[in-house]
C-alpha positions as CSV (number, residue, x, y, z in Angstrom):
1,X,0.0,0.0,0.0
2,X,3.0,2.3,1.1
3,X,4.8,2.0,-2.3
4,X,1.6,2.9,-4.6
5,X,1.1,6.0,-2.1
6,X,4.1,6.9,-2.2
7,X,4.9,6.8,-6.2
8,X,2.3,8.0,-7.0
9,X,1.1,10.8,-4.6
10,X,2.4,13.8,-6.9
11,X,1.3,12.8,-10.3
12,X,-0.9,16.3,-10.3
13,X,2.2,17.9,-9.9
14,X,2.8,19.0,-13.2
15,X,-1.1,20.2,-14.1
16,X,-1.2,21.9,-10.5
17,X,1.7,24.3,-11.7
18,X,0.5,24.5,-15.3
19,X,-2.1,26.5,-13.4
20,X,0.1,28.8,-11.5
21,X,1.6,29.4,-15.0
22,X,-1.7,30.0,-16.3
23,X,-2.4,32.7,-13.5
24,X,0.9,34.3,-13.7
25,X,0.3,34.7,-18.0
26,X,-3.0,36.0,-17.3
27,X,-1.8,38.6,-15.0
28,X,1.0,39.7,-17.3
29,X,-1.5,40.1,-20.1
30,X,-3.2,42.6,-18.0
31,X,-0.6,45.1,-18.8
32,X,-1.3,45.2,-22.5
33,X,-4.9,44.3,-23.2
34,X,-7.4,45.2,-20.7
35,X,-9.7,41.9,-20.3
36,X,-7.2,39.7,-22.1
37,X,-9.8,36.5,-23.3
38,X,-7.2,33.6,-22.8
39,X,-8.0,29.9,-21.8
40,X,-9.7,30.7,-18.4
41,X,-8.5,27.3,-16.5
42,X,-8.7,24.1,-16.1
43,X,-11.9,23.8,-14.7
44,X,-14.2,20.1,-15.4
45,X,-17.3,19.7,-16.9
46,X,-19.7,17.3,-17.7
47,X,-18.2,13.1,-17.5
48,X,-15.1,14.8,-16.0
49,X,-17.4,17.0,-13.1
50,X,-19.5,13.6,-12.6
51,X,-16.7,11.5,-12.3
52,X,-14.3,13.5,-10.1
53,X,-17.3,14.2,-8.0
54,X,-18.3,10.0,-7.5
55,X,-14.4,10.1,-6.5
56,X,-14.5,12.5,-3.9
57,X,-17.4,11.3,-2.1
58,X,-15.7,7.9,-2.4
59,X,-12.4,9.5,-0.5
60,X,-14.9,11.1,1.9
61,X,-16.5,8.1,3.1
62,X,-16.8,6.2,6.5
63,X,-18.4,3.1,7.0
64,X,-21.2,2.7,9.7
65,X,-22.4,-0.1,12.0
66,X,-26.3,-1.5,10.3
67,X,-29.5,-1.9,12.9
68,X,-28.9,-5.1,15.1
69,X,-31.1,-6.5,13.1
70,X,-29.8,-6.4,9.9
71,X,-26.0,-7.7,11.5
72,X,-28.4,-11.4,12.0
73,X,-28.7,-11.8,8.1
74,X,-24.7,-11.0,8.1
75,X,-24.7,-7.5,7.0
76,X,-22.4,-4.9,9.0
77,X,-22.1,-1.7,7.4
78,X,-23.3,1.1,4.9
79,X,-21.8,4.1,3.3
80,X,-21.9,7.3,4.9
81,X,-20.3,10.7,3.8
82,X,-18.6,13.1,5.8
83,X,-19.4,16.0,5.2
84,X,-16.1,18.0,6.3
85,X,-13.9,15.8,4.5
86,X,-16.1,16.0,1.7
87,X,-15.9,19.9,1.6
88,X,-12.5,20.4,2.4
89,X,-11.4,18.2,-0.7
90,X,-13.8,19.6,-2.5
91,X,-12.1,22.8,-2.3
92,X,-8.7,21.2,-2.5
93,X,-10.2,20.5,-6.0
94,X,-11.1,23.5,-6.7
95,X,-7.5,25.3,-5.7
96,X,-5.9,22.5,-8.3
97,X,-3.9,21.3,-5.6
98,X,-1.6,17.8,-7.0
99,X,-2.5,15.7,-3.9
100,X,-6.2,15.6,-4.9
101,X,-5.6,15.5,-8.3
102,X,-3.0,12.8,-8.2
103,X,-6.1,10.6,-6.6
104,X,-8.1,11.2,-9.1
105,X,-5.6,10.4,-11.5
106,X,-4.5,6.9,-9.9
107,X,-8.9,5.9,-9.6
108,X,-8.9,6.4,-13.4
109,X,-5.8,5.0,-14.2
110,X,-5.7,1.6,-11.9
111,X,-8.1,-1.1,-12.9
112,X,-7.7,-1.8,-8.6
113,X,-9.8,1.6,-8.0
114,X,-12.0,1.1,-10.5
115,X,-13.3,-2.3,-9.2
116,X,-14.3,-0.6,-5.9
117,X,-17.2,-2.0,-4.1
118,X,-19.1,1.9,-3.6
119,X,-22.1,2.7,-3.2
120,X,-24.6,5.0,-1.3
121,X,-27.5,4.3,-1.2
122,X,-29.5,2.9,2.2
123,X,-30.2,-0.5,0.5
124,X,-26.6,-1.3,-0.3
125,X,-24.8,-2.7,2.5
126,X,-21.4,-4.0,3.5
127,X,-20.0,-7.4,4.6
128,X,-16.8,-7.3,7.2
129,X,-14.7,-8.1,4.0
130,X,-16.8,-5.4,1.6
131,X,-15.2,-2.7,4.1
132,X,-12.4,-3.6,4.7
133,X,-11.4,-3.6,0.6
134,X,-13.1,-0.1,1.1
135,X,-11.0,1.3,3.6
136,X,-7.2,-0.6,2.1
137,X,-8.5,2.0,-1.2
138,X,-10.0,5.1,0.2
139,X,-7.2,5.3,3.1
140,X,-4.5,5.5,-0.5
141,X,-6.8,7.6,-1.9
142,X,-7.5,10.1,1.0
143,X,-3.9,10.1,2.1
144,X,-2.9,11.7,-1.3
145,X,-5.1,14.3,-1.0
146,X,-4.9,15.6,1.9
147,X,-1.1,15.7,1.9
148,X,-1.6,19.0,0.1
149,X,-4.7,19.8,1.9
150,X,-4.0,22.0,4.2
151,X,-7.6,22.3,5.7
152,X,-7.3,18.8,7.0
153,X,-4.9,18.8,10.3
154,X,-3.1,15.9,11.6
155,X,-2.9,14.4,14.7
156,X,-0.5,11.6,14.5
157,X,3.1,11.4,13.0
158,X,2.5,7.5,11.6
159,X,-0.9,8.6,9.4
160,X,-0.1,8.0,5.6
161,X,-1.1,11.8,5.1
162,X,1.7,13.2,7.9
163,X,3.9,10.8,6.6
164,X,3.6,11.9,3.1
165,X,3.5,15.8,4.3
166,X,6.9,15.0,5.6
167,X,8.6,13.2,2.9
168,X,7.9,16.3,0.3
169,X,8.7,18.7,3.2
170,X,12.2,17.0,3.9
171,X,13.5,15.6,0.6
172,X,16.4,17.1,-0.5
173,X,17.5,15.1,-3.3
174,X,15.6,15.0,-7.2
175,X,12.6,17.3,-6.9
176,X,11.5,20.8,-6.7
177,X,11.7,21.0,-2.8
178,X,11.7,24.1,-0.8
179,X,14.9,25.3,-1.2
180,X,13.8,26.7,-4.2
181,X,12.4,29.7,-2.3
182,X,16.0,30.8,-0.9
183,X,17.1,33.2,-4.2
184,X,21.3,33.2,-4.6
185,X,22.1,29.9,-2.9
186,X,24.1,27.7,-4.2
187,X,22.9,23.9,-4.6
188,X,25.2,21.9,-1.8
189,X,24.3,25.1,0.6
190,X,21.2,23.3,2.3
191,X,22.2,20.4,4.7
192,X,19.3,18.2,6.7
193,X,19.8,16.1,9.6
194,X,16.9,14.0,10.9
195,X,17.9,13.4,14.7
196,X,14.7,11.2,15.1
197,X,11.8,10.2,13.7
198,X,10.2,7.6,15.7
199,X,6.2,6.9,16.0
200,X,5.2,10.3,17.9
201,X,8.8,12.4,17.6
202,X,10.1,14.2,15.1
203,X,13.4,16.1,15.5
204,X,15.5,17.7,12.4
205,X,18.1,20.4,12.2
206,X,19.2,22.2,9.2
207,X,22.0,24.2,7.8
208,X,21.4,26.9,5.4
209,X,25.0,28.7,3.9
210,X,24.0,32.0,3.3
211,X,27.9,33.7,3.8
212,X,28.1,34.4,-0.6
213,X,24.6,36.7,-0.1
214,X,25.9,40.3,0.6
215,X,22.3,42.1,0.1
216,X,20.8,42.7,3.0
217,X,17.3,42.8,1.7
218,X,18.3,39.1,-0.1
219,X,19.2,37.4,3.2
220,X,16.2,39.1,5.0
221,X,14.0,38.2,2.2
222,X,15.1,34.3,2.3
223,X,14.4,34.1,6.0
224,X,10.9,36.1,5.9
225,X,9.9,33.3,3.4
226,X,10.2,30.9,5.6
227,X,8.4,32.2,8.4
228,X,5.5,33.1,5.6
229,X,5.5,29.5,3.9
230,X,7.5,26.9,5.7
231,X,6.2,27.4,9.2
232,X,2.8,28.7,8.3
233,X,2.1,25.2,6.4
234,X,3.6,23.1,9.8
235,X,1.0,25.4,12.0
236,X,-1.6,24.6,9.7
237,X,-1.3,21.1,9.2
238,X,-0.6,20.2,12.9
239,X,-2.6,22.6,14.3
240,X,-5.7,21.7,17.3
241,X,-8.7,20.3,16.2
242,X,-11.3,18.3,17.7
243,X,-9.3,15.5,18.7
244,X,-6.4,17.1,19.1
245,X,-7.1,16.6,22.9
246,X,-5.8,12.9,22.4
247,X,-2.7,13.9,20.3
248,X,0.6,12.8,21.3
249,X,3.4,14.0,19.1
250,X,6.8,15.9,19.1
251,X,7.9,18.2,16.3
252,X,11.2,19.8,16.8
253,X,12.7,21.8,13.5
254,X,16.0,23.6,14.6
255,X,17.5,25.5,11.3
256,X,20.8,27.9,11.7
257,X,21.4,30.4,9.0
258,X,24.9,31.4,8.7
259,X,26.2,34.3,7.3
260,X,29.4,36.4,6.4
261,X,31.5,36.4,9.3
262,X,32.7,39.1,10.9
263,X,35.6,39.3,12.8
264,X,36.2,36.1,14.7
265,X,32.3,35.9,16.3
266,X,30.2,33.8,14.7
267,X,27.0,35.3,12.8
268,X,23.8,33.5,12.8
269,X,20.0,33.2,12.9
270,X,18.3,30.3,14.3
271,X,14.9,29.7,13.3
272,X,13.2,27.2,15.8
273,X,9.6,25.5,15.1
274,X,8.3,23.3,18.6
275,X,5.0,21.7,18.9
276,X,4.4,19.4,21.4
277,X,1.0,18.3,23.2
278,X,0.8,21.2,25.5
279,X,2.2,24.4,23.5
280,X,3.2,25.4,20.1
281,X,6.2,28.0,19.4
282,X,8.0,29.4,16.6
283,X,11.5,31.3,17.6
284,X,13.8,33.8,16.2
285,X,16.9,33.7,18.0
286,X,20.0,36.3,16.6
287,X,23.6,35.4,17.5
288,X,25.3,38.0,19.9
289,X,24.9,41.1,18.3
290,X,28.1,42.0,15.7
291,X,29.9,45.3,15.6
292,X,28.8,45.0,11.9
293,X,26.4,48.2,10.1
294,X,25.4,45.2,7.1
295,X,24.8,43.0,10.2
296,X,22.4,45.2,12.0
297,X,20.7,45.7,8.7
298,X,19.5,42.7,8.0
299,X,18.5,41.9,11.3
300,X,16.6,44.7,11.8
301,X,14.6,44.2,8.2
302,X,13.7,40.8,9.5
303,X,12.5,41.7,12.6
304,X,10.2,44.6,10.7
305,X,8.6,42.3,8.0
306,X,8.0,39.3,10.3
307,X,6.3,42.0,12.9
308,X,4.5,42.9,9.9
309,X,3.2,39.7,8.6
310,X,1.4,39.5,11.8
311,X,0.5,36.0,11.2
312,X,2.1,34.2,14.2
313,X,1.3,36.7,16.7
314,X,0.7,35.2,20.2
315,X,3.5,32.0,19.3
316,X,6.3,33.5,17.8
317,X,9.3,35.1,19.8
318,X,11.7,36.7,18.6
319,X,15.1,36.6,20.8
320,X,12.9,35.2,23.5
321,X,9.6,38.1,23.1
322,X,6.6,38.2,21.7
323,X,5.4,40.1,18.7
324,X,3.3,42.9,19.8
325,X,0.4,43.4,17.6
């Protein structure tokens, strides 16, 4: 099960960012035609709309115990739809994101989808071994979807979902990852370490070589993006929910950003992410201030744009205070 969620969990890749491309040409064209009247989108219609719909209520689905009647004759369960799950991937849909489109993509594609026991209705129900096939495909299918989702949150470190949420977020090697959003760095300047990754604890430290930047708004720029992107997406996806009162997990992400020395004193920025069952923190730490004017720059510039981003307001510190809003 592992191996066809993992191969093929970002197949939508490539028609999520023909999207973003679409958006970006459509914007440019405003600056020379008015309304330009380009291909609006990749929107679905007709078979397509019917289709991808029958497959989302099929990831949305839980099955539910029968009267105790009805167990006698040897029938257990029926179909139900969640609602929430059924909304939030709806949406997911709607945004083009590649987890939901990679599962609709592998239904139509594998012949093992396709001969899915579903169905709805109050006079269909399941045996023990009718759910169980049901829940071996939808758990596939609803862990690819809503590894990009980012309006369902996790609660456990083991779930396909997290598990796939971590593997994009901590590959390093053959894909667009998100060192992509540091501008100027070189490729061999990013270095992860996973400490531990056990069933409920995750702890990982990175290295980011940033000494070859000398702008100032470059550097401050690079760390700003990950306090908007990186860290925003961890607070989402882990975030508390209704269950959340049972969660029992450790996330620890330690990253040091090291610039151009000066003098013999190191120069650095640590960047801290903690989440734990009772609290959850993001940190700014800067090394011992430099006698350095570039120095003070930058730090100051990052400490103005992350105040202004106003996003993390009553969990983020910065050298050990909170933001004041």
């Amino acid at each position: 099960m592992w191996t066809i969620i993992s191969l093929c969990h970002d197949l939508g890749y490539p028609l999520e960012k023909a999207e973003q491309i679409l958006d970006k040409t459509r914007e440019m064209m405003k600056d020379f035609i008015p309304k330009p009247n380009i291909w609006n989108n990749f929107g679905f219609s007709g078979t397509q709309d019917t289709i991808n719909e029958y497959i989302l209520k099929f990831i949305s689905t839980k099955m539910k115990s029968v009267k105790k009647e009805e167990k006698i004759k040897g029938i257990l369960y029926m179909g139900r739809i969640q609602p929430k799950y059924y909304l939030k991937f709806a949406k997911s849909l709607e945004g083009f994101n590649h987890g939901i489109i990679s599962a609709v993509i592998i239904y139509k594609m594998l012949l093992y989808f396709l001969e899915s026991d579903f169905n709805l209705n109050d006079d269909h129900h399941y045996t023990t071994e009718d759910a169980r096939q049901f829940y071996i495909r939808r758990e596939m299918l609803r862990a690819m979807a809503a590894h990009t989702c980012s309006d369902v949150y996790n609660i456990y470190l083991t779930t396909f979902s997290s598990l796939l949420f971590l593997c994009d977020e901590l590959q390093e090697w053959g894909r667009k990852s998100w060192r992509d959003m540091y501008a100027g760095l070189n490729n061999n300047a990013i270095q992860l370490t996973i400490n531990s990754f056990t069933l409920s604890k995750l702890d990982v430290e990175e290295e980011v070589k940033m000494e070859n930047l000398e702008s100032s708004g470059t550097i401050a720029e690079n760390i700003v993006r990950v306090f908007e992107h990186q860290y925003s997406l961890y607070k989402t996806t882990f975030r508390d929910g209704q269950y959340t009162i049972g969660r029992d997990l450790s996330i620890k992400k330690k990253m040091t950003v090291k610039l151009k020395t000066v003098g013999t004193d190191p120069n650095e920025i640590k960047i801290e992410y903690v989440l734990s069952k009772t609290k959850s923190v993001f940190s700014i730490n800067f090394s011992e201030p430099v006698d350095d004017e570039k120095s003070t720059e930058i730090r100051n510039e990052i400490r103005e744009r992350i105040q202004r981003l106003l996003l993390y307001t009553s969990d983020v510190l910065i050298d050990g205070k909170k933001i004041k809003t």
